[in-house]
MARLUMFI-880311 format. One record per residue (C-alpha): x, y, z; residue number from 0; residue in one letter. Coordinates in Angstrom, 3 decimals. Each point is the difference from the previous one (the first is absolute). Layout:
<rs>
{r {X, Y, Z}, NUM, 'a'}
...
</rs>
This chain:
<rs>
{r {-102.619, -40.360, -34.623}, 0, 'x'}
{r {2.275, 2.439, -1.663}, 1, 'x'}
{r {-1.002, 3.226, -2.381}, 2, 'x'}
{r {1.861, 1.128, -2.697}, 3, 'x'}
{r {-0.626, 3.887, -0.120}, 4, 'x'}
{r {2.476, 0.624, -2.117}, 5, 'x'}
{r {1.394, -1.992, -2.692}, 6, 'x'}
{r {3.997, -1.296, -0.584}, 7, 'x'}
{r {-0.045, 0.949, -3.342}, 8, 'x'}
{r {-2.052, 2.532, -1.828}, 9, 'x'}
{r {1.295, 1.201, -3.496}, 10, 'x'}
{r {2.396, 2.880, -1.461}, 11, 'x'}
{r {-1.376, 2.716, -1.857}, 12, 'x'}
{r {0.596, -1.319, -3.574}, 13, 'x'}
{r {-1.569, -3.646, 1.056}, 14, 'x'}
{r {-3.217, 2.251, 0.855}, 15, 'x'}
{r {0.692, 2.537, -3.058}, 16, 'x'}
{r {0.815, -3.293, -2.455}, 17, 'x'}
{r {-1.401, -2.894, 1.949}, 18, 'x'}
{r {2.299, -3.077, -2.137}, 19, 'x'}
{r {-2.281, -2.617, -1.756}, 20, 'x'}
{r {1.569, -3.827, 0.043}, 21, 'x'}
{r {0.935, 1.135, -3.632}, 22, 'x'}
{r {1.445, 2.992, 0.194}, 23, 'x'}
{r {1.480, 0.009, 2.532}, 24, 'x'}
{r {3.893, -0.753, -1.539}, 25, 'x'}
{r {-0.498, 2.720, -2.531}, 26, 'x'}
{r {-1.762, 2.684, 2.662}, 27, 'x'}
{r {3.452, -1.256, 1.776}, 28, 'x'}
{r {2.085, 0.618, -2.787}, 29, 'x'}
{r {-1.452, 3.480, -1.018}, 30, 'x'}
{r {-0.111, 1.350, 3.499}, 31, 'x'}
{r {4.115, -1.278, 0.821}, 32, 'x'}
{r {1.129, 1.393, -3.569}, 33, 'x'}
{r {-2.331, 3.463, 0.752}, 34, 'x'}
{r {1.603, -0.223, 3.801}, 35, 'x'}
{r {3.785, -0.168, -1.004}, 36, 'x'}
{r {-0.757, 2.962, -2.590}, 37, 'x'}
{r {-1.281, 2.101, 2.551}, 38, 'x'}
{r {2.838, -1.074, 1.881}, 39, 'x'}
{r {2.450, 1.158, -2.714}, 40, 'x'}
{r {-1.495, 3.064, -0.218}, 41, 'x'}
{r {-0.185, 1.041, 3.676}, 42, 'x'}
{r {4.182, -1.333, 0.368}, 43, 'x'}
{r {0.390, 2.972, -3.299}, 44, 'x'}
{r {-1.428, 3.111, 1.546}, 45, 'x'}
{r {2.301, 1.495, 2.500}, 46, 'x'}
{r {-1.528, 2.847, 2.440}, 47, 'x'}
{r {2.923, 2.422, 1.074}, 48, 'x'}
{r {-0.192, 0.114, 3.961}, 49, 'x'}
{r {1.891, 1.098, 2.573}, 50, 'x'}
{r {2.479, -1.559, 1.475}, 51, 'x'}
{r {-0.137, -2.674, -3.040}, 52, 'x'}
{r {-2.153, -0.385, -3.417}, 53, 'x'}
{r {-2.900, -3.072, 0.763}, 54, 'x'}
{r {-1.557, -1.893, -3.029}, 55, 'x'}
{r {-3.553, -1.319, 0.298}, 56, 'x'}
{r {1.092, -3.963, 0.255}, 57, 'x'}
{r {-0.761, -0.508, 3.462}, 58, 'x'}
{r {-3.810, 1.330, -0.846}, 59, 'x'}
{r {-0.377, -2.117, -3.153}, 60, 'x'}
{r {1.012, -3.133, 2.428}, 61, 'x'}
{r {-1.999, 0.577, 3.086}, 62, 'x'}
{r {-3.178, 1.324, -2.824}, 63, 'x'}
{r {0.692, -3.515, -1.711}, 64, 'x'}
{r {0.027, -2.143, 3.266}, 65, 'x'}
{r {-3.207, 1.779, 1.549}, 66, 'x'}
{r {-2.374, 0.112, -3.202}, 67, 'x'}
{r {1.323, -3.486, -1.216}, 68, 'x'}
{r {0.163, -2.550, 3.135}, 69, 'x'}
{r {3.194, -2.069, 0.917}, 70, 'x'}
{r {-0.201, -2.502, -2.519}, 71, 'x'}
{r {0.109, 2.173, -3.019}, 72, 'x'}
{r {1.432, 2.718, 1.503}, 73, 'x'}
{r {3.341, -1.671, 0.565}, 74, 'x'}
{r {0.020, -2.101, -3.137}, 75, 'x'}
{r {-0.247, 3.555, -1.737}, 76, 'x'}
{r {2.816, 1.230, 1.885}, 77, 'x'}
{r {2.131, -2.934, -1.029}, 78, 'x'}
{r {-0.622, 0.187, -3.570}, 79, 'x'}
{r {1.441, 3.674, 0.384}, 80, 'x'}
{r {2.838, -1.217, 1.563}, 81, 'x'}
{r {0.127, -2.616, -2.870}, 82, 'x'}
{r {-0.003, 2.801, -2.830}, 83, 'x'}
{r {2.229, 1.595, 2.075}, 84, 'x'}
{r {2.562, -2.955, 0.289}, 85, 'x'}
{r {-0.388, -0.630, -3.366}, 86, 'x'}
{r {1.375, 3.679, -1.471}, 87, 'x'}
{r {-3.324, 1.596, -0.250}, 88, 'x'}
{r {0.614, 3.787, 0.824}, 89, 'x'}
{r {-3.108, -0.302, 2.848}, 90, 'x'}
{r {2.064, 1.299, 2.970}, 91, 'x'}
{r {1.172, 3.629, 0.819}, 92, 'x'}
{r {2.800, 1.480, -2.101}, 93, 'x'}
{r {-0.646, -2.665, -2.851}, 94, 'x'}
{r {2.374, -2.067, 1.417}, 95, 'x'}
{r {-0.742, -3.913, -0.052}, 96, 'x'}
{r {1.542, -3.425, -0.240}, 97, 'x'}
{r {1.270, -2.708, 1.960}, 98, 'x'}
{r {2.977, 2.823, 1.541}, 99, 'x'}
{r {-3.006, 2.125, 1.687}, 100, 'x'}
{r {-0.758, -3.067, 2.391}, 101, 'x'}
{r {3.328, 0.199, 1.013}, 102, 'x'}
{r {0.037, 3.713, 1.113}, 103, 'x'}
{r {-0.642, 1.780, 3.053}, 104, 'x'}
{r {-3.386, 0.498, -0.492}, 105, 'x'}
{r {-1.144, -3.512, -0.493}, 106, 'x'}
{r {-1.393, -0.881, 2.680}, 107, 'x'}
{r {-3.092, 2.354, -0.402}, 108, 'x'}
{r {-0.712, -1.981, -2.791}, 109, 'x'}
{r {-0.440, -2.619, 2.149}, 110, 'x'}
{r {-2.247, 2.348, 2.499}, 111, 'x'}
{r {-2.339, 1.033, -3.425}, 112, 'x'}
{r {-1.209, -3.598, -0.198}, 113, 'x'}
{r {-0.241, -0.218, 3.955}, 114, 'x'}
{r {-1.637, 2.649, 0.370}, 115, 'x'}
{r {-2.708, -0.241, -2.436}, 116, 'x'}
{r {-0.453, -3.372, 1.438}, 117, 'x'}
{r {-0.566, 1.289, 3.738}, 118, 'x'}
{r {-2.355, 2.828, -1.599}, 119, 'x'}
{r {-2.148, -2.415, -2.030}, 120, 'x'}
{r {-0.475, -2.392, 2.813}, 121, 'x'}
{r {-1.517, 2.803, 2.094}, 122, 'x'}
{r {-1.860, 1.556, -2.126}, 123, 'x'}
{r {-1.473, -3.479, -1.027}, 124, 'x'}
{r {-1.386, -0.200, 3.613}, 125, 'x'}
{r {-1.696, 2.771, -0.163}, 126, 'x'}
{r {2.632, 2.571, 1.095}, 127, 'x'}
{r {-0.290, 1.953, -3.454}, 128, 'x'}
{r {-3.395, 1.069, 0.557}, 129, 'x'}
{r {0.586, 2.419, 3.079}, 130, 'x'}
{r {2.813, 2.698, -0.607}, 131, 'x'}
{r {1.426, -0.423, 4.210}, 132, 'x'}
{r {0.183, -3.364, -0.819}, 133, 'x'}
{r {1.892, 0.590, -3.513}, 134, 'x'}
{r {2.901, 2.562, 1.096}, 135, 'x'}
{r {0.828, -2.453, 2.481}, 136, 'x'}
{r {-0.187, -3.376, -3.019}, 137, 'x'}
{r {2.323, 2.736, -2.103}, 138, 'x'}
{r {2.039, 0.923, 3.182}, 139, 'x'}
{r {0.779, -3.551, 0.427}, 140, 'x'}
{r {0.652, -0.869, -3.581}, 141, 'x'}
{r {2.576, 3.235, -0.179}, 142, 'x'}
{r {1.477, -1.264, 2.733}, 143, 'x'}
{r {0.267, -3.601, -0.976}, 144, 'x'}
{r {1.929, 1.606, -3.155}, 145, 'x'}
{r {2.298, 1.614, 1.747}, 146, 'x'}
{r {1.553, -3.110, 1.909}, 147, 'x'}
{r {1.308, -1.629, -2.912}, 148, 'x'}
{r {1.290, 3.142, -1.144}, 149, 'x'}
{r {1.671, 1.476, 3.071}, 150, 'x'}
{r {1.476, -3.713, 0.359}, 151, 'x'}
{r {1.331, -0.436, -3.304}, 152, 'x'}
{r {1.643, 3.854, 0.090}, 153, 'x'}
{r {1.483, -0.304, 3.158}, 154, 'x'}
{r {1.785, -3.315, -1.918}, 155, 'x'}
{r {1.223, 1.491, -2.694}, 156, 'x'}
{r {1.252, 2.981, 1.067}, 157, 'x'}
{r {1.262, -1.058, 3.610}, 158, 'x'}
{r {-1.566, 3.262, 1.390}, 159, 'x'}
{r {-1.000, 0.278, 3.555}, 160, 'x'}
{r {-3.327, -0.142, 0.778}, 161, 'x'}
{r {-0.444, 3.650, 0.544}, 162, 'x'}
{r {1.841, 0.430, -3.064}, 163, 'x'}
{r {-2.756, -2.401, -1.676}, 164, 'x'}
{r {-2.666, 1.788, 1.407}, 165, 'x'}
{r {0.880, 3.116, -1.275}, 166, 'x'}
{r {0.485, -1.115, -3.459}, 167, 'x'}
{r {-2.925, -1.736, -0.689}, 168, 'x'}
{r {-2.641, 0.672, 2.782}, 169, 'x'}
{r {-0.455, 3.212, 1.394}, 170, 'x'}
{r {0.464, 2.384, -3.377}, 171, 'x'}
{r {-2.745, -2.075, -1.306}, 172, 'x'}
{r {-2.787, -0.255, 2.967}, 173, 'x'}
{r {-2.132, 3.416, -0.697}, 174, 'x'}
{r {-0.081, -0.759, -4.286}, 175, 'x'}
{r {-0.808, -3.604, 1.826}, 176, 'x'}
{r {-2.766, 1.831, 1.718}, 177, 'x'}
{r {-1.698, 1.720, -2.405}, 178, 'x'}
{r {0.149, -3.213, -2.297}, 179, 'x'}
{r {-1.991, -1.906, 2.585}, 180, 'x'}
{r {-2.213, 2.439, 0.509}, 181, 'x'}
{r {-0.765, 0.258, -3.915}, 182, 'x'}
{r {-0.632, -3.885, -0.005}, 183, 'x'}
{r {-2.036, 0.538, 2.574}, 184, 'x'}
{r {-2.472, 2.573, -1.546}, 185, 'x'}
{r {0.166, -1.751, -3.115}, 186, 'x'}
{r {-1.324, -3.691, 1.242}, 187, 'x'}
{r {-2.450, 2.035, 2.246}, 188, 'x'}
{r {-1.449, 1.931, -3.105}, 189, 'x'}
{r {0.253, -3.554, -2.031}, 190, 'x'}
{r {-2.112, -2.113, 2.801}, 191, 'x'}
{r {-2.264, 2.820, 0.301}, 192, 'x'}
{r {-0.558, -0.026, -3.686}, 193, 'x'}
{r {-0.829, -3.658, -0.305}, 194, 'x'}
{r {-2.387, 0.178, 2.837}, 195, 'x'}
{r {-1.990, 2.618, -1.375}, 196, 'x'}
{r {-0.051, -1.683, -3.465}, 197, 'x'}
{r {-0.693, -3.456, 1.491}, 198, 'x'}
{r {-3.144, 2.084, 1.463}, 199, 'x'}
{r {-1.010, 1.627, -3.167}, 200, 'x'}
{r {-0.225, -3.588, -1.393}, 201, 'x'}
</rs>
């Protein structure tokens, strides 16, 4: 005989926040996607100058969305950014858009958004959102998940050497990295520790 101590799946943060009725649950969907690719657009807007290089808030608004919205919804909320985006909605930084931007050297980050949110989601789904250890490390592996695509698809386009590569789009951006992670952290923490004590007030 076998005992389950601790579930596959538990829940994300919004599924406990806004558990999804068999009919709502395409507009709760809808809302929370459309509400997740404005934050989105929002974050990718406000640059913080930094030393050595300015860092927008993107990375937090994707690894936030993953962790408080599960794989599923997570992801599909990332894509329909990258669909505005494709389309010639002015959602990424600079206000730049369109087919051309998938083309670019910094396309394959968009690729790493949806990954990551997707890697995020489907820890903190099992449980791993609920203790902050065991968060960093979902968000450290959801960062770094982004960056493969990215440092792939740069090295590509430009032909640089992977040193080269590194230094362009790696190491400049590791500490703002840092202190985005740990922001997502305290954030979720706060959030779970919210729900629990409402839950208990019930």
């Amino acid at each position: 005989m076998t005992i389950n101590t601790y579930p596959s799946i538990q829940t994300s943060l919004l599924d406990k926040v806004w558990p999804a009725s068999a009919g709502s649950r395409f507009w709760r969907a809808v809302i929370l996607a459309v509400g997740g690719t404005a934050l989105l657009t929002i974050c990718a807007k406000i640059q913080i100058p930094f030393v050595p290089v300015p860092f927008t808030l993107q990375t937090f608004a994707v690894l936030l969305i993953g962790a408080a919205y599960g794989w599923r919804l997570g992801g599909a909320t990332l894509a329909l950014y990258l669909g505005e985006g494709f389309a010639g909605l002015p959602v990424f930084a600079g206000g730049v858009a369109g087919p051309a931007y998938f083309a670019g050297p910094t396309a394959g980050f968009l690729l790493g958004f949806v990954l990551a949110a997707v890697v995020v989601g489907g820890l903190a789904e099992r449980g791993w959102g609920r203790n902050p250890l065991k968060l960093a490390v979902a968000l450290l592996a959801g960062n770094a998940v982004l960056y493969v695509p990215g440092l792939l698809w740069l090295k590509v386009f430009t032909g640089l050497e992977w040193g080269e590569v590194l230094q362009a789009g790696l190491l400049p951006f590791l500490f703002g990295d840092a202190l985005k992670l740990a922001l997502v952290t305290v954030l979720l923490s706060l959030g779970w520790n919210l729900s629990e004590r409402l839950r208990g007030s019930d």
